[in-house]
MIDOSE-1310 file (N, C-alpha, C; in nm, 2 decimals, decimal comma, always signed):
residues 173
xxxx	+0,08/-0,12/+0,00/+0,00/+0,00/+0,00/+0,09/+0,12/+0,00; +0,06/+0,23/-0,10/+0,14/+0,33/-0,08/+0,12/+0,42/+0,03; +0,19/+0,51/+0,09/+0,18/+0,61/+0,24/+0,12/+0,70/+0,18; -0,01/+0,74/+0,23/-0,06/+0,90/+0,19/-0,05/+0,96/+0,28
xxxx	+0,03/+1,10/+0,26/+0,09/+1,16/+0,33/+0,10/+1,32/+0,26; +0,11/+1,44/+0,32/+0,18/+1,62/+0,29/+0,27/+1,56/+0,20; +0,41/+1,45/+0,19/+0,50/+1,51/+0,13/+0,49/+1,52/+0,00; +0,36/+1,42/-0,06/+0,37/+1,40/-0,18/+0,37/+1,51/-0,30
xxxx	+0,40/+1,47/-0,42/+0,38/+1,56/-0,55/+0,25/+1,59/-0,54; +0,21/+1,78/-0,54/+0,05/+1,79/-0,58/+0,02/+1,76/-0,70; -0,09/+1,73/-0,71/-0,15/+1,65/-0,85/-0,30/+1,75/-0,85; -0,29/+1,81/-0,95/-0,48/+1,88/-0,96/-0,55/+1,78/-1,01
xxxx	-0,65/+1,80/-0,95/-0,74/+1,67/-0,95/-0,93/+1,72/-0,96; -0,98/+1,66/-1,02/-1,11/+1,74/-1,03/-1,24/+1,66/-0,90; -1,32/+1,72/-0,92/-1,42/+1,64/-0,76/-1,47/+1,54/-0,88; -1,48/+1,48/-0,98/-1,49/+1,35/-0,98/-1,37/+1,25/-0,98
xxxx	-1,23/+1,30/-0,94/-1,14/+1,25/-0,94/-1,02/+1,18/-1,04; -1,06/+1,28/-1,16/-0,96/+1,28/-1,28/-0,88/+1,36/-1,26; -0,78/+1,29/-1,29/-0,64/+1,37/-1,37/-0,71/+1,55/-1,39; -0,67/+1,63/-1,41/-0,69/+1,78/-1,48/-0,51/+1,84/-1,51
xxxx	-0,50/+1,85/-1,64/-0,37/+1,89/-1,69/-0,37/+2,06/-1,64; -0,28/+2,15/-1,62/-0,32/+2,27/-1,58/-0,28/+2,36/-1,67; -0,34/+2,43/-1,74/-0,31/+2,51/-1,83/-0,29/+2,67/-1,81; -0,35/+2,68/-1,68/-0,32/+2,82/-1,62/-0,17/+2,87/-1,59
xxxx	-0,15/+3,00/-1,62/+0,03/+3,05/-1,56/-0,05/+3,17/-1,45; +0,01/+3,13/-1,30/+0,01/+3,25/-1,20/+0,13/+3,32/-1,27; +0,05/+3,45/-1,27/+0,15/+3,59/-1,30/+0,22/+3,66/-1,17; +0,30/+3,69/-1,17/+0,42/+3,77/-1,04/+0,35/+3,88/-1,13
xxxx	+0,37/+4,04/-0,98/+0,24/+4,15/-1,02/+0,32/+4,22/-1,17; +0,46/+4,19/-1,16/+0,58/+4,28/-1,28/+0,54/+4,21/-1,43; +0,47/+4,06/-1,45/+0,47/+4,00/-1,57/+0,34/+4,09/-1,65; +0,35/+4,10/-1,73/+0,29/+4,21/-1,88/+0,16/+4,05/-1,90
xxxx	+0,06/+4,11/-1,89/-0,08/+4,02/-1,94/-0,03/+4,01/-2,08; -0,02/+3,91/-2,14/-0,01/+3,89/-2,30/-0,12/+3,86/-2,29; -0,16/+3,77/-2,49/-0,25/+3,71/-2,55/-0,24/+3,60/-2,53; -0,15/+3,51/-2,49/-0,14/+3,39/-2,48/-0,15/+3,31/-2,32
xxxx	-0,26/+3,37/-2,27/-0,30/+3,30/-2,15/-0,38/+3,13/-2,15; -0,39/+3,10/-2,02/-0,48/+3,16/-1,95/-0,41/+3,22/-1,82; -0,43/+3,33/-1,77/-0,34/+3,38/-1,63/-0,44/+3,38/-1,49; -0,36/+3,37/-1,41/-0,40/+3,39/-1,29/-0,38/+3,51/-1,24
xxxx	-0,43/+3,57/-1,19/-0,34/+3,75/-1,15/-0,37/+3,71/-0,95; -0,30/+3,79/-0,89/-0,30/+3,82/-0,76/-0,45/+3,88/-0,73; -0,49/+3,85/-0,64/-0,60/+3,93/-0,54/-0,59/+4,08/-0,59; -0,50/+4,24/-0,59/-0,51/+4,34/-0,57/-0,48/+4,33/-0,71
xxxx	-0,40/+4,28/-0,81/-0,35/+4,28/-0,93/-0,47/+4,27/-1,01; -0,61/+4,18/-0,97/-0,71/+4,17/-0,99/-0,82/+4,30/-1,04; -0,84/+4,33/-0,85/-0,94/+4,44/-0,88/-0,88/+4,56/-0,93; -0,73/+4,57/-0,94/-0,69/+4,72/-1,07/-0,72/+4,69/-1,19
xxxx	-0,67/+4,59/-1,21/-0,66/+4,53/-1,37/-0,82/+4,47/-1,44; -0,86/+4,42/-1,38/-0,99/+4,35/-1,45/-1,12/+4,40/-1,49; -1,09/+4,59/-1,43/-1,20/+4,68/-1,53/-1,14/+4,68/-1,65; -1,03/+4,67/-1,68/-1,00/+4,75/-1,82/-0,92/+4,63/-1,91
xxxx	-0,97/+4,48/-1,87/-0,94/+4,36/-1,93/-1,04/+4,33/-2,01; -1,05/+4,22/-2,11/-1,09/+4,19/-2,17/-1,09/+4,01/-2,17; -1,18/+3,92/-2,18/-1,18/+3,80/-2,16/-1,19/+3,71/-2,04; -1,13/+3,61/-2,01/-1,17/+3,54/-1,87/-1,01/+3,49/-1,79
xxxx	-0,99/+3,49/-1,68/-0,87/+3,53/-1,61/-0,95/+3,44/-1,51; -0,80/+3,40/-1,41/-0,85/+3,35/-1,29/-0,76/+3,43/-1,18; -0,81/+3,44/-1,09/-0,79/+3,52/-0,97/-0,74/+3,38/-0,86; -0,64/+3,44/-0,77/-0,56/+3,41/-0,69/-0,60/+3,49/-0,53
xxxx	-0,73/+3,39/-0,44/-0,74/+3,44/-0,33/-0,66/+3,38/-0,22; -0,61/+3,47/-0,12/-0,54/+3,43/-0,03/-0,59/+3,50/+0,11; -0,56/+3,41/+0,18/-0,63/+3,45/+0,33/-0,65/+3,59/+0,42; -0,77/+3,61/+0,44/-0,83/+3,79/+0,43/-0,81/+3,81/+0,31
xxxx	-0,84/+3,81/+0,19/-0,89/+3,86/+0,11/-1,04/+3,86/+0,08; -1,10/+3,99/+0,04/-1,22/+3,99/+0,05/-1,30/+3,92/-0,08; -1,38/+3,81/-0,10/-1,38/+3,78/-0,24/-1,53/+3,87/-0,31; -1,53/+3,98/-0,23/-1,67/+4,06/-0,25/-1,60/+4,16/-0,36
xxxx	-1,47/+4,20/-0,30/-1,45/+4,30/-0,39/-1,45/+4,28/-0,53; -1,45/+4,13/-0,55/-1,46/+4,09/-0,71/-1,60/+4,09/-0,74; -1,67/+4,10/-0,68/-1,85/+4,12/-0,73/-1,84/+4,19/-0,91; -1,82/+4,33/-0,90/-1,84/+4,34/-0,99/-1,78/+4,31/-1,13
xxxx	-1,65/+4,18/-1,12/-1,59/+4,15/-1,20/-1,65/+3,97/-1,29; -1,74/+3,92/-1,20/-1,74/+3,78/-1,18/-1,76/+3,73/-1,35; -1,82/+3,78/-1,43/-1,78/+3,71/-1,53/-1,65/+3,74/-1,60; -1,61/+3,80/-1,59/-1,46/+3,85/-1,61/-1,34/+3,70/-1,58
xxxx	-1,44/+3,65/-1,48/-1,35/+3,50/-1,35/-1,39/+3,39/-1,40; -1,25/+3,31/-1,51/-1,33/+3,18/-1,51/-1,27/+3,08/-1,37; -1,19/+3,14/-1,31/-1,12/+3,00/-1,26/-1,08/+3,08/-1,10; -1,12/+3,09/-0,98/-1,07/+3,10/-0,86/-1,00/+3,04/-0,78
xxxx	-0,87/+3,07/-0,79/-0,77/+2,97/-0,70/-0,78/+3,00/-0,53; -0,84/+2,94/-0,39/-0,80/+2,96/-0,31/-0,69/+2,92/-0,24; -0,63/+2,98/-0,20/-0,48/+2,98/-0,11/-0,50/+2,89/-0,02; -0,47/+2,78/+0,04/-0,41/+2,74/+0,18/-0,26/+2,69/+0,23
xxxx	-0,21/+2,88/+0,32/-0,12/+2,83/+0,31/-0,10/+2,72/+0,41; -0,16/+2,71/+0,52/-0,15/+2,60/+0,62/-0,26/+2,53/+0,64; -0,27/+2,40/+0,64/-0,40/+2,30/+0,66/-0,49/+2,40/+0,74; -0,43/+2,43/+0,86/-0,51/+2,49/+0,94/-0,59/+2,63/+0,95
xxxx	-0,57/+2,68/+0,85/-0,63/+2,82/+0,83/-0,77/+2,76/+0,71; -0,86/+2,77/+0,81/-0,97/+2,73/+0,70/-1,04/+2,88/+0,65; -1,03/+2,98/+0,64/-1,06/+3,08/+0,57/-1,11/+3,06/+0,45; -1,03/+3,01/+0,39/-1,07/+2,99/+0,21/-1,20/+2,88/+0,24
xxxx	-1,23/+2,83/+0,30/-1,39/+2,74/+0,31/-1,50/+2,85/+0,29; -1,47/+2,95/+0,39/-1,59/+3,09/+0,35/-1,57/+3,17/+0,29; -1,47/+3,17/+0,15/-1,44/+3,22/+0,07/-1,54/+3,11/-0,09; -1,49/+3,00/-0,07/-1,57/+2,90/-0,15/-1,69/+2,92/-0,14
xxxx	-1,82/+2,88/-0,01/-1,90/+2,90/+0,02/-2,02/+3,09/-0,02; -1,89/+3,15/-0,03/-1,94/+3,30/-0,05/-1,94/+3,31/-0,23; -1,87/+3,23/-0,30/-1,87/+3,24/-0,41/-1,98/+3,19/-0,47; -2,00/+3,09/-0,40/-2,12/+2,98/-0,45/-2,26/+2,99/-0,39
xxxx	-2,27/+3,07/-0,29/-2,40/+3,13/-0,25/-2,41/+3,25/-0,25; -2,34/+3,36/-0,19/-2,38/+3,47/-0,22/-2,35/+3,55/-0,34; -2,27/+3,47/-0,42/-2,21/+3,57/-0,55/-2,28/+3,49/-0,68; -2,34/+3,32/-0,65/-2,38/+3,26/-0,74/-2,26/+3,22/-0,84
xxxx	-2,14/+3,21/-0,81/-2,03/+3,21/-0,92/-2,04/+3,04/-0,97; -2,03/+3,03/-1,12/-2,02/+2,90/-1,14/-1,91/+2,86/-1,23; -1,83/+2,92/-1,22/-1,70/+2,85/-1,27/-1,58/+2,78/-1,17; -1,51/+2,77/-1,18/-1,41/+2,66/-1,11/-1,37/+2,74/-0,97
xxxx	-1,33/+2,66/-0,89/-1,31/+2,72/-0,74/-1,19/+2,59/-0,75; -1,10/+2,64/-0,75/-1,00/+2,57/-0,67/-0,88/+2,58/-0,52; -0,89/+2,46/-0,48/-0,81/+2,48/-0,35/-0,65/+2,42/-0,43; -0,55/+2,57/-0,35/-0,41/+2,56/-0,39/-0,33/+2,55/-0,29
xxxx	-0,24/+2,54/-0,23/-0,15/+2,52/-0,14/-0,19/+2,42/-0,04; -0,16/+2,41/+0,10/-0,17/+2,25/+0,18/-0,26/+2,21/+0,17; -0,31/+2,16/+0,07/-0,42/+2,10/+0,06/-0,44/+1,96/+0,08; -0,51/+1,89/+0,17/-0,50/+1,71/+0,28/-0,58/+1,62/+0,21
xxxx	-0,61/+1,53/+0,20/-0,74/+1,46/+0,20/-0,79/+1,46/+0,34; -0,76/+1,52/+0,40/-0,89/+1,49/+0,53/-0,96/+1,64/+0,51; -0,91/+1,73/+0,45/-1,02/+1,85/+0,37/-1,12/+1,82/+0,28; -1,10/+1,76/+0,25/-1,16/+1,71/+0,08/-1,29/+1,73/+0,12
xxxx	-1,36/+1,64/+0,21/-1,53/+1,62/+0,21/-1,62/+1,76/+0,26; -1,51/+1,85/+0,32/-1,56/+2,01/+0,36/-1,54/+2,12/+0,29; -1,44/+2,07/+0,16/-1,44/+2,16/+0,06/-1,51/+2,10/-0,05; -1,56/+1,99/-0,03/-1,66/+1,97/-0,13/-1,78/+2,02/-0,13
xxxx	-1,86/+2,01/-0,01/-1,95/+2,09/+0,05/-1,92/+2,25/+0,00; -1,83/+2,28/+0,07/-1,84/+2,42/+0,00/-1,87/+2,47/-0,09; -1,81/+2,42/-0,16/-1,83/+2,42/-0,33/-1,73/+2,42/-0,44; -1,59/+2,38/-0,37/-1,46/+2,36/-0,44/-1,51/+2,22/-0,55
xxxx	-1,42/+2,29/-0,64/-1,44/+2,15/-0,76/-1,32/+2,15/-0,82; -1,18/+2,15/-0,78/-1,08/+2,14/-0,86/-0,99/+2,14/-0,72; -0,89/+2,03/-0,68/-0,77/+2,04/-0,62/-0,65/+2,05/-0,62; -0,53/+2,10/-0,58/-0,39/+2,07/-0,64/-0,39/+1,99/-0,49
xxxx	-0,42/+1,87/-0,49/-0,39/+1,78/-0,36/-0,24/+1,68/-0,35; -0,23/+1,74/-0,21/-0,08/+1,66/-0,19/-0,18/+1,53/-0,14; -0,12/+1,42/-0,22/-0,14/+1,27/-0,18/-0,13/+1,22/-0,28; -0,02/+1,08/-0,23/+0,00/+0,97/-0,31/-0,09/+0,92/-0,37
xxxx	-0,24/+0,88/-0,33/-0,34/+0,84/-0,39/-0,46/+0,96/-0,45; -0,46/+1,05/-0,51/-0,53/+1,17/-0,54/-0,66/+1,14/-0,56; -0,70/+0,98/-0,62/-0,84/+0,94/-0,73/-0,89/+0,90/-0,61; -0,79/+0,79/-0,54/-0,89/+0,74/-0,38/-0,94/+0,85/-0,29
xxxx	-0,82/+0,94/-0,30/-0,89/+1,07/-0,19/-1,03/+1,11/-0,22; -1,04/+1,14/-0,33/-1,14/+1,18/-0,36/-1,29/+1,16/-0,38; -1,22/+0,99/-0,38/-1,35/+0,88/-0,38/-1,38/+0,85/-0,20; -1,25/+0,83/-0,13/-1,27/+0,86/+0,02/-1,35/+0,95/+0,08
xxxx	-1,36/+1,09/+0,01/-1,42/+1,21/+0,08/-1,55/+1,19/+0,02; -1,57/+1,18/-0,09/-1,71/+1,11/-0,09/-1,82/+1,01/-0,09; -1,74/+0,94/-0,05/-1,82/+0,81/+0,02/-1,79/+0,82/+0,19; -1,75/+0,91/+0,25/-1,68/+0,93/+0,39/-1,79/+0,95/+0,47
xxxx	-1,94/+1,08/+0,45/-2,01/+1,05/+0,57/-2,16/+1,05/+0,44; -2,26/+0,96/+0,48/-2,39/+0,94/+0,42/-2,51/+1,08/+0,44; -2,45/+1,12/+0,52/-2,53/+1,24/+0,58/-2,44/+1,38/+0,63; -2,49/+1,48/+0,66/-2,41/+1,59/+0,69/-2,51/+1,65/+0,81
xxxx	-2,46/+1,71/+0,85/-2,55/+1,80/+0,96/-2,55/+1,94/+0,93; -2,50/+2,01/+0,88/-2,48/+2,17/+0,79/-2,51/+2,17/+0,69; -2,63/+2,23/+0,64/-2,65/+2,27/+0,49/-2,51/+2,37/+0,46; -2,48/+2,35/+0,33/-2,39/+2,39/+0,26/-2,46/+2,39/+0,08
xxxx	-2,35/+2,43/+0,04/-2,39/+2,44/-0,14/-2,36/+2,34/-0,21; -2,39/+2,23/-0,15/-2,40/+2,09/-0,21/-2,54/+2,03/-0,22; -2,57/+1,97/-0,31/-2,73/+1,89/-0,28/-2,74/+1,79/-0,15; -2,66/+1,79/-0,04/-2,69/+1,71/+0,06/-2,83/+1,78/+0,15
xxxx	-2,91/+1,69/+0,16/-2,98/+1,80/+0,28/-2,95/+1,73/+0,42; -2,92/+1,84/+0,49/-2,83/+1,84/+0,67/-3,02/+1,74/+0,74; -2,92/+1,64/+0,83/-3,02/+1,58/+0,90/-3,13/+1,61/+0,96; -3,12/+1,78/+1,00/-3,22/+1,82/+1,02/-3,32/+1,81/+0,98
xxxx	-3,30/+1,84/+0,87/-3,41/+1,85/+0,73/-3,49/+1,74/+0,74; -3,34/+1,64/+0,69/-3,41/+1,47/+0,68/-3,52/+1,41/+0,80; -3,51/+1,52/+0,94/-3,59/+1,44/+1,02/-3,71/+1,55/+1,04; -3,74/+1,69/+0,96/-3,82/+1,74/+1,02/-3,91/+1,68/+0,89
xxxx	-3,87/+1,59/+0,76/-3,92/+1,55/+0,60/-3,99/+1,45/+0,71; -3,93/+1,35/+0,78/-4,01/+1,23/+0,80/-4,09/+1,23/+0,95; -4,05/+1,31/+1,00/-4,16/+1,39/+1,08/-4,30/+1,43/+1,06; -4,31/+1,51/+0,94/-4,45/+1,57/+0,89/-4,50/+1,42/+0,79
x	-4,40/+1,30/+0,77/-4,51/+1,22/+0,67/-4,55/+1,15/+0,78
C-alpha cells in the first residue's frame, strides 16, 4: 500500500477524481498580461486590472482577502484559485462558500496550497471543484471524501440536505 501523506507531489485533480492537466500560468504582479494566456493575477492585481481587461482570467485568493471585492468582475473570472497556506487556516472554506451562495459564481473554485485529504469532504461541500492535492493516492482521496459520511448536519452548497431537514421531511409524513 502506498503512504498517503503532505509530502507527496501535488497533483490537480477534479471532484470526480480525474487527472486535470493545468493550463493556467500565475502571474508575479511585474509579468505584462499577454495574448497567450490563461493567467491567474494576484487578489489586488485583480481588482486594478480586470476593469480595463478583456476575456476570462482567474484570480488568486489568499487568506483575508475579501472575495466581495470581485462582485463586480465575476464574469470576467473563469477559474478562482484559493490559497491554503496551512492545513489549518480554514478561511478559504468561506471564501468557497461565498462564491457559491452569495455571489452565485459558477465556474471553477480551486483549493491551492496545503491541501490534505482529510479536507476534501468540507471543501466539497463548500463548493470547491478542482484540487492541487498533496497525496499519493489523489483518485482514492477523492472517492474517500465522498463516500466518507452518508449524511451531513450543515446545509452547505451541495445537494446534501443536513439531517435536520431529513428528520423534520419524516416527521411531517
Amino acid at each position: 500500500m502506498s503512504q498517503l501523506n503532505s509530502s507527496a507531489t501535488p497533483t490537480l485533480i477534479a471532484k470526480d477524481g480525474t487527472r486535470i492537466l493545468d493550463g493556467w500560468a500565475l502571474l508575479n504582479d511585474e509579468d505584462v498580461v499577454g495574448a497567450d494566456g490563461p493567467y491567474v493575477l494576484g487578489f489586488e492585481r485583480a481588482l486594478n486590472e480586470l476593469p480595463g481587461l478583456n476575456g476570462k482570467y482567474g484570480v488568486r485568493i489568499n487568506p483575508g482577502d475579501d472575495i466581495r471585492a470581485l462582485s463586480p468582475y465575476m464574469e470576467k473570472i473563469a477559474l478562482v484559485e484559493v490559497n491554503f497556506p496551512g492545513y489549518r487556516d480554514g478561511r478559504g472554506y468561506s471564501t468557497a462558500r461565498i462564491l457559491r451562495s452569495d455571489l452565485n459564481y459558477q465556474g471553477e473554485i480551486r483549493a491551492v496550497g496545503d491541501v490534505l485529504r482529510d479536507q476534501l469532504f468540507l471543501m466539497l461541500r463548500c463548493g470547491f471543484n478542482e484540487f492541487l492535492l498533496k497525496d499519493a493516492d489523489p483518485e482514492g482521496a477523492i472517492k474517500a471524501a465522498t463516500d466518507r459520511f452518508e449524511n451531513a448536519y450543515q446545509s452547505a452548497t451541495d445537494a446534501r440536505q443536513p439531517i435536520w431537514a431529513l428528520r423534520k421531511q419524516l416527521a411531517g409524513a
